[in-house]
PLY file of the C-alpha trace (Angstrom):
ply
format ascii 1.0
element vertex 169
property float x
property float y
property float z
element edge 168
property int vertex1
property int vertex2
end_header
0.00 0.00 0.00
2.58 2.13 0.77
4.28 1.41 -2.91
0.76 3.02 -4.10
0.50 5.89 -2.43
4.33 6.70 -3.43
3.63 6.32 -7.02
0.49 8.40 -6.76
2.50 11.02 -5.27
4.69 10.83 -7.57
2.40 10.95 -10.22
1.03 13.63 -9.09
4.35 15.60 -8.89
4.91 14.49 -12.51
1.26 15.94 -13.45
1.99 19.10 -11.47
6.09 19.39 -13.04
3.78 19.21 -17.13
1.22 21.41 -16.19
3.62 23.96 -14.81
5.65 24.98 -18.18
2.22 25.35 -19.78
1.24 27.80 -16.88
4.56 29.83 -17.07
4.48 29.71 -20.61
0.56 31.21 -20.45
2.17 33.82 -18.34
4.63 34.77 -20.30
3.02 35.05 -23.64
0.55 37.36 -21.69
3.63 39.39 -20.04
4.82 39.55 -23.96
1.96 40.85 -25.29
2.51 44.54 -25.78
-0.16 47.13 -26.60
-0.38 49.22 -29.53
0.59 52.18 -27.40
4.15 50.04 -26.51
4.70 49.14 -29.75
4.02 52.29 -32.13
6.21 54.24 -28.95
9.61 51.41 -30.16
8.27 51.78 -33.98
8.92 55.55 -33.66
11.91 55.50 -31.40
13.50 53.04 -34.19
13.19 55.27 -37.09
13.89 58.37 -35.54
17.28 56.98 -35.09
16.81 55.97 -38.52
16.02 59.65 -40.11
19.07 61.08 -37.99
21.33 58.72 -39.29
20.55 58.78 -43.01
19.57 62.09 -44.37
17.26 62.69 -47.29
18.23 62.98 -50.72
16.50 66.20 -51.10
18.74 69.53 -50.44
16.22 72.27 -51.09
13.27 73.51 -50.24
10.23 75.94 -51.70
8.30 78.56 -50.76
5.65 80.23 -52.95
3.55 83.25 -51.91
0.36 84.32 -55.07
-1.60 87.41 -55.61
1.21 89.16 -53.23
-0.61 92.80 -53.56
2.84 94.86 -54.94
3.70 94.86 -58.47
6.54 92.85 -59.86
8.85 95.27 -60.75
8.71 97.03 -57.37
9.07 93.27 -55.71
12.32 92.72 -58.08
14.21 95.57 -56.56
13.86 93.60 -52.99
14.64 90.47 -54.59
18.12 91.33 -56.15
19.09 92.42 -52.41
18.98 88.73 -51.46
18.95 86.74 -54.29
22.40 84.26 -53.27
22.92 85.36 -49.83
22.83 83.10 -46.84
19.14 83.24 -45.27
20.37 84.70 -41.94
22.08 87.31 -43.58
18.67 88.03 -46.23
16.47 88.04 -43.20
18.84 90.65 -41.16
19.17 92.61 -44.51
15.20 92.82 -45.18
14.25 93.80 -41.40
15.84 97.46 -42.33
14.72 97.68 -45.98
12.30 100.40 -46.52
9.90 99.17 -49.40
6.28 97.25 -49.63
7.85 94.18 -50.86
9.82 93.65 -48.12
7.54 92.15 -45.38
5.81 89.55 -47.95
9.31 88.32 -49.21
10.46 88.48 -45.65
7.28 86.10 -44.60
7.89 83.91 -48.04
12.06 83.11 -46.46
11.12 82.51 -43.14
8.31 79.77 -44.59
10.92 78.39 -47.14
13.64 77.95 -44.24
10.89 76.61 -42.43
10.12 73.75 -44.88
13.75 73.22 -45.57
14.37 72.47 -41.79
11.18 70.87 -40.48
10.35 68.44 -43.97
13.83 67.81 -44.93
16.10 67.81 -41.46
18.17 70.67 -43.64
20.74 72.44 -41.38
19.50 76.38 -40.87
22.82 77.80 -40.27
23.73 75.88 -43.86
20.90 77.77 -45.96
21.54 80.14 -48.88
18.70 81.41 -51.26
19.63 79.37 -54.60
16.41 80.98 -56.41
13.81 84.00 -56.03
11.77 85.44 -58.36
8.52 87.59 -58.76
6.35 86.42 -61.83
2.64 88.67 -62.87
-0.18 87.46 -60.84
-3.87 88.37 -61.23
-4.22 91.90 -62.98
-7.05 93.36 -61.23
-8.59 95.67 -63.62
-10.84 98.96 -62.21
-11.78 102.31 -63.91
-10.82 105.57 -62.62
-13.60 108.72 -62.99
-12.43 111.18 -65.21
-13.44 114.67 -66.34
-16.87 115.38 -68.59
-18.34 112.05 -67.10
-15.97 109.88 -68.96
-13.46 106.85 -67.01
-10.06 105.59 -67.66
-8.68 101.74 -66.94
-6.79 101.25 -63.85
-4.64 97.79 -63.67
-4.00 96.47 -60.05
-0.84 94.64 -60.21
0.05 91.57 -58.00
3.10 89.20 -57.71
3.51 85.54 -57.21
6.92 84.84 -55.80
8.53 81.89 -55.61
11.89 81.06 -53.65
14.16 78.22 -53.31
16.50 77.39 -50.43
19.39 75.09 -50.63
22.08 74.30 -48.50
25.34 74.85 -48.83
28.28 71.99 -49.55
0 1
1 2
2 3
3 4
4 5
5 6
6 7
7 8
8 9
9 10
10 11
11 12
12 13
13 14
14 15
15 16
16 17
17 18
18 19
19 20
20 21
21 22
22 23
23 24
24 25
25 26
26 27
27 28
28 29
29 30
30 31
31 32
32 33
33 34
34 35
35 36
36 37
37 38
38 39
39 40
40 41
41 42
42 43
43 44
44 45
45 46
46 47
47 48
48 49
49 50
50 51
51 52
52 53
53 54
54 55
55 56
56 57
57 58
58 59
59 60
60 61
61 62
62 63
63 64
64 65
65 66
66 67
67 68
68 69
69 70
70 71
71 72
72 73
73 74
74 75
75 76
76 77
77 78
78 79
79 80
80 81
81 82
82 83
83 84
84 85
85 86
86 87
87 88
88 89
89 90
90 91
91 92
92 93
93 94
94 95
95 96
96 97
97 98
98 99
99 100
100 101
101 102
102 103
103 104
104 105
105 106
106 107
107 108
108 109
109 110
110 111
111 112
112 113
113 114
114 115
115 116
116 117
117 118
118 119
119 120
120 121
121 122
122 123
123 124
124 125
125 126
126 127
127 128
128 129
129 130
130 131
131 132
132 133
133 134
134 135
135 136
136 137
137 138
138 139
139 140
140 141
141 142
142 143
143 144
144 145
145 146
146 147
147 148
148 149
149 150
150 151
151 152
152 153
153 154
154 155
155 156
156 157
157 158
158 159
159 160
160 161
161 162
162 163
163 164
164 165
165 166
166 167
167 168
């Protein structure tokens, strides 16, 4: 009797020694289990690592401002100022230039140096304006009274300007 109860104990040991990797292992794959919080929070710590370490092909970036309310020619005389120079140096140089054009093609380098360094990881202190120009926009066309009842045409000028940042080698 004795030899029974023995091998019933033992058998129950054995039972409890198999059902006891299957327990753990339950545990485990529960423990493993990540949420989708966990997860997307590695996927994005991966590739930011990733995006430092290999930098985009692309070395410029654009800017475009339409229907800019000063005529081209007047715009072109602020864009020949910068046209080439470093964007610091533009931005410092159109803060004390006294025409119209000036605050819309200050606003249009700040946004293109924007682009450049949040889209592309460009370096700012690397930037240089590669291209500006001022193009017609919409003609706006009015009539102005004249003398004895009769009216002459008025034409309303605007610019689109369009500028391109790159950085230097």
């Amino acid at each position: 009797m004795a030899e029974r109860k023995k091998k019933t104990a033992t058998a129950e040991v054995a039972e409890e020694i198999a059902e006891e990797p299957k327990k753990r292992s339950r545990k485990t794959k529960k423990e493993a289990k990540k949420t989708h919080a966990e997860v997307h929070a590695e996927w994005v710590a991966k590739h930011k690592e990733d995006k430092k370490a290999h930098r985009p092909a692309v070395h410029e970036a654009h800017a475009l401002a339409t229907n800019v309310r000063v005529t081209p020619r007047k715009v072109r005389l602020v864009l020949d100022l910068v046209r080439g120079k470093s964007v610091h140096d533009a931005l410092a140089l159109l803060k004390h230039v006294n025409k119209a054009a000036s605050l819309p093609v200050y606003k249009l380098i700040e946004s293109a140096a924007g682009n450049a360094v949040n889209n592309f990881h460009l370096d700012e202190e690397l930037l240089y304006i590669s291209e500006i120009q001022a193009s017609d926009g919409v003609k706006m066309k009015r009539y102005l009274p004249r003398a004895k009842g009769s009216s002459s045409g008025l034409v309303k000028r605007t610019s689109n300007i369009r500028v391109t940042v790159k950085e230097r080698n």
